[in-house]
C-alpha positions in Angstrom: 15.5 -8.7 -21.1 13.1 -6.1 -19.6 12.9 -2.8 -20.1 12.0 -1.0 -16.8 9.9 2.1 -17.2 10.8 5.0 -14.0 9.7 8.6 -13.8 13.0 9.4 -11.5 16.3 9.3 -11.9 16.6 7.8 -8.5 13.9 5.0 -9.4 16.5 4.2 -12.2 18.9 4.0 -9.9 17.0 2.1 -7.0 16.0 -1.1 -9.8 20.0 -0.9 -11.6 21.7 -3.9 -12.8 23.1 -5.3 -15.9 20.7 -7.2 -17.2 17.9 -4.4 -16.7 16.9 -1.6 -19.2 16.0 1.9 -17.8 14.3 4.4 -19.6 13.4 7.5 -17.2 10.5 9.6 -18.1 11.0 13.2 -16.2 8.9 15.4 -16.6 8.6 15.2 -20.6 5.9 12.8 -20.7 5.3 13.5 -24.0 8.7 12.4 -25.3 8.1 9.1 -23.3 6.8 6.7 -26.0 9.5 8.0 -28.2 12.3 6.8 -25.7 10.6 4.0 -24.9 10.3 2.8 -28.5 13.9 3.8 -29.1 14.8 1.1 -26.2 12.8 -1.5 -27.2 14.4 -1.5 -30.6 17.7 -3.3 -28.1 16.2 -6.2 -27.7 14.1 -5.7 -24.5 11.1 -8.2 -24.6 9.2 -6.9 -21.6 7.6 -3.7 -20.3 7.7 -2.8 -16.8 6.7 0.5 -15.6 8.1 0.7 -11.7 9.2 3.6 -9.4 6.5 5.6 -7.1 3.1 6.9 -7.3 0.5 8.6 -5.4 -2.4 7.5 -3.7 -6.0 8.3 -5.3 -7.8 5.8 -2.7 -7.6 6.7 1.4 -7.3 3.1 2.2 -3.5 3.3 0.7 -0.5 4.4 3.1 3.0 5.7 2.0 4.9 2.9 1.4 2.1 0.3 0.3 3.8 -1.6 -2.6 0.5 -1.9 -5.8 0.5 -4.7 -8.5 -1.3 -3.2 -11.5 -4.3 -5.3 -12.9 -5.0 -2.6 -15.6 -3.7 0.9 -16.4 -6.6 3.7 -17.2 -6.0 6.4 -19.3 -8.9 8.4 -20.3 -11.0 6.7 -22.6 -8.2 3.9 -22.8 -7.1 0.8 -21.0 -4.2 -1.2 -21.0 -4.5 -4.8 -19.3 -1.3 -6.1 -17.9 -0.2 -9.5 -18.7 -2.2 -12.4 -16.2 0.6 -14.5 -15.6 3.3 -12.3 -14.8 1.6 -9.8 -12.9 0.2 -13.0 -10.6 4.0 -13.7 -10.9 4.8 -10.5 -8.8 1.8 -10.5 -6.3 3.4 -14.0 -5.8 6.8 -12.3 -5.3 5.6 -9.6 -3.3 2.9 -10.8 -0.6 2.4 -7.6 0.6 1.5 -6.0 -2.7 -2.4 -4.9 -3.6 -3.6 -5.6 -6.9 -5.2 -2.6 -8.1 -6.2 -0.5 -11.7 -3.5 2.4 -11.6 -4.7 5.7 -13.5 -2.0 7.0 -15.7 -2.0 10.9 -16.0 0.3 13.7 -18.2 0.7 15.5 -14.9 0.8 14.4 -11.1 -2.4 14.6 -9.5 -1.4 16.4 -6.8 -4.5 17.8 -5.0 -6.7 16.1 -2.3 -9.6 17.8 -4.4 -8.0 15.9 -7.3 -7.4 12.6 -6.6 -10.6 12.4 -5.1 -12.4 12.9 -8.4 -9.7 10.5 -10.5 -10.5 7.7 -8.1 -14.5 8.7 -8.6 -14.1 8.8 -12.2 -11.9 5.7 -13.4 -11.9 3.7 -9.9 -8.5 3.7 -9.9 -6.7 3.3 -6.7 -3.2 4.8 -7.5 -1.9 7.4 -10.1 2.1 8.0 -11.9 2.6 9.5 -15.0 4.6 6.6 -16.7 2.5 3.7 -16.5 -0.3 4.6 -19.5 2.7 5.9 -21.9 4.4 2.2 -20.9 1.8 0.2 -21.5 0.4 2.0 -24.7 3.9 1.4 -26.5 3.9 -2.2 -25.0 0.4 -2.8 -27.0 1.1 -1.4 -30.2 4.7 -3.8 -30.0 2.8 -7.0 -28.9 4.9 -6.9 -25.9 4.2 -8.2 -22.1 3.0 -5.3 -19.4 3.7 -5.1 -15.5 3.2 -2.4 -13.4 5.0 -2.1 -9.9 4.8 0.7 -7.7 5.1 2.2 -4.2 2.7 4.6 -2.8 4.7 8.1 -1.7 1.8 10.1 -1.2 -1.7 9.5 0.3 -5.2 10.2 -0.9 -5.8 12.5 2.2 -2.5 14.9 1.4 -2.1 17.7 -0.9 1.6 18.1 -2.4 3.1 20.7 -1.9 3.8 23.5 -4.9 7.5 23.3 -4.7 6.9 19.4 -5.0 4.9 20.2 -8.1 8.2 21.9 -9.8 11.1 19.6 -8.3 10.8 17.1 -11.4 13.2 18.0 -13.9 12.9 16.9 -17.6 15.8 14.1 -16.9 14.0 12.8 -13.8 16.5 14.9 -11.0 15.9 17.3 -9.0 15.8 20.2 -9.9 16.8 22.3 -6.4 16.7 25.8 -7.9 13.1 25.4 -9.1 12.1 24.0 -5.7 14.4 27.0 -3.6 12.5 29.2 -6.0 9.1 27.6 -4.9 10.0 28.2 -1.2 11.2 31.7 -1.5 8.0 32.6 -2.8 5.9 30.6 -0.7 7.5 30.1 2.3 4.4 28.7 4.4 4.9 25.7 2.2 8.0 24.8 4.3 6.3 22.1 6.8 4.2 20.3 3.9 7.3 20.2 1.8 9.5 18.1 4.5 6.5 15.6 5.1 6.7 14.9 1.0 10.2 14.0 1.5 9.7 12.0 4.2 7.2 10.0 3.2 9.3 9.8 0.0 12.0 8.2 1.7 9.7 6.1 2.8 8.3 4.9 0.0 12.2 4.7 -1.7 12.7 2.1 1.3 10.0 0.0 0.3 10.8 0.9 -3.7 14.3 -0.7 -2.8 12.8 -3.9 -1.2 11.1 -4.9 -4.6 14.2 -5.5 -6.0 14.0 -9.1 -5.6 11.6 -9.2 -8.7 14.3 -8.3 -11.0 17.0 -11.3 -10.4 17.3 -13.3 -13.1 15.6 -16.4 -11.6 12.2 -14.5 -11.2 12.7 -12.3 -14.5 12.5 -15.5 -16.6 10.1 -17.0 -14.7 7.1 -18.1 -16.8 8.9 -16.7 -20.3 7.9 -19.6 -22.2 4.3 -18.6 -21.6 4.8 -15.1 -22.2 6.7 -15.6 -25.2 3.5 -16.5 -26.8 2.4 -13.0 -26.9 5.3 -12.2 -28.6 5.8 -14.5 -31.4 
C-alpha cells in the first residue's frame, strides 16, 4: 500500500482511490511528520509525496510533470528509491527528473526562487516533499516524489495566494477576500495563479495512471528489500 503525501485537499482528491493512503499537509508543516507517522503505522509500505509545486528553474512551464532524483532540505538530503522513481519516468515520458528543494513555507518570490535554485540546484520547490522523505528514512521505507509545476520561476505569487492555504489543505476564501480587499492591485496576478493552477491540476490528474494497482506493485519484490 502507499501512502501518498499532498499539501491540498484537492491533490487528495485528484490521486483518490481505495487502495491509496492520503495524508494532506496544509499549511501546518510542522505537524506533517507527526501525521505521516500516524499513517504509516496502517500498514502503508511506501512514501509518495505528489500534488503541485513551483518552479525555481526558468526552463520549467506550468504544467511540466518532475520525477524527484533527491529532495534538499537545508543541510539535508533525501535520495529517492532508483528503481521506482525510474519506474515512474518510465510511466510518465514526459516527466523531468530533477532534485526538488523542500521548504517550511512556499517560495513565492521571483527574488526567491532565484536564490533556492542558486543555493541547492534545485529545479522545483513544495513544502511536503523533505517532511515525506525524512519520515520515510528514519522507517526504512521507499521514497518517490511526483509533481506538477503550477508556478514558474519568472512569476511572483501573489499575497492573497500566500494566505489561501488553510491548515487542512482548503481554501480558505475569507483570508484570500481579506488579501484583496486590502490590496486590490493584486487582482490580475491573482487570476493568472489560478489559471495556471488549473493547469497544472489537468496535468496533476493525468498522472493518475501511476497509482493502478498493476504499476503500484510493479518492482515490489525489489523494493521490499529495503524494507525487510
Amino acid at each position: 500500500m502507499i501512502l501518498a503525501v499532498t499539501g491540498l485537499e484537492r491533490e487528495a482528491r485528484v490521486i483518490s482511490r481505495p487502495d491509496i493512503v492520503t495524508v494532506v499537509g496544509g499549511s501546518h508543516s510542522h505537524t506533517l511528520a507527526q501525521r505521516i507517522r500516524a499513517a504509516l503505522d496502517g500498514g502503508a509500505r511506501r512514501v509518495l509525496s505528489i500534488g503541485i509545486c513551483g518552479a525555481l528553474c526558468p526552463t520549467l512551464e506550468v504544467g511540466d510533470c518532475v520525477v524527484a532524483t533527491e529532495v534538499v532540505s537545508g543541510s539535508e538530503r533525501f535520495a529517492t528509491h532508483p528503481h521506482w522513481t525510474k519506474e515512474l519516468l518510465g510511466s510518465l515520458p514526459h516527466a523531468r527528473p530533477v532534485v526538488i528543494a523542500g521548504s517550511d513555507k512556499i517560495v513565492a518570490h521571483r527574488w526567491e526562487k532565484d536564490r533556492v535554485h542558486r543555493e541547492t540546484k534545485a529545479s522545483a520547490a513544495d513544502m511536503e516533499s523533505h517532511i515525506a522523505g525524512q519520515v520515510a528514512r528514519e522507517r526504512g521505507l521507499p521514497f518517490a516524489v511526483v509533481r506538477v509545476v503550477s508556478d514558474s520561476a519568472r512569476q511572483s505569487l501573489p499575497p492573497a495566494a500566500l494566505t489561501a492555504m488553510s491548515g487542512s489543505g482548503q481554501v480558505d476564501v475569507k483570508a484570500v477576500l481579506r488579501s484583496i480587499l486590502a490590496q486590490p492591485g493584486q487582482l490580475p496576478a491573482l487570476v493568472r495563479t489560478a489559471w495556471e493552477s488549473e493547469k497544472a491540476f489537468r496535468a496533476l490528474f493525468g498522472c493518475r495512471h501511476i497509482l493502478s494497482p498493476g504499476l503500484a506493485l510493479a518492482d515490489l519484490g525489489e523494493l521490499s528489500l529495503d524494507v525487510s
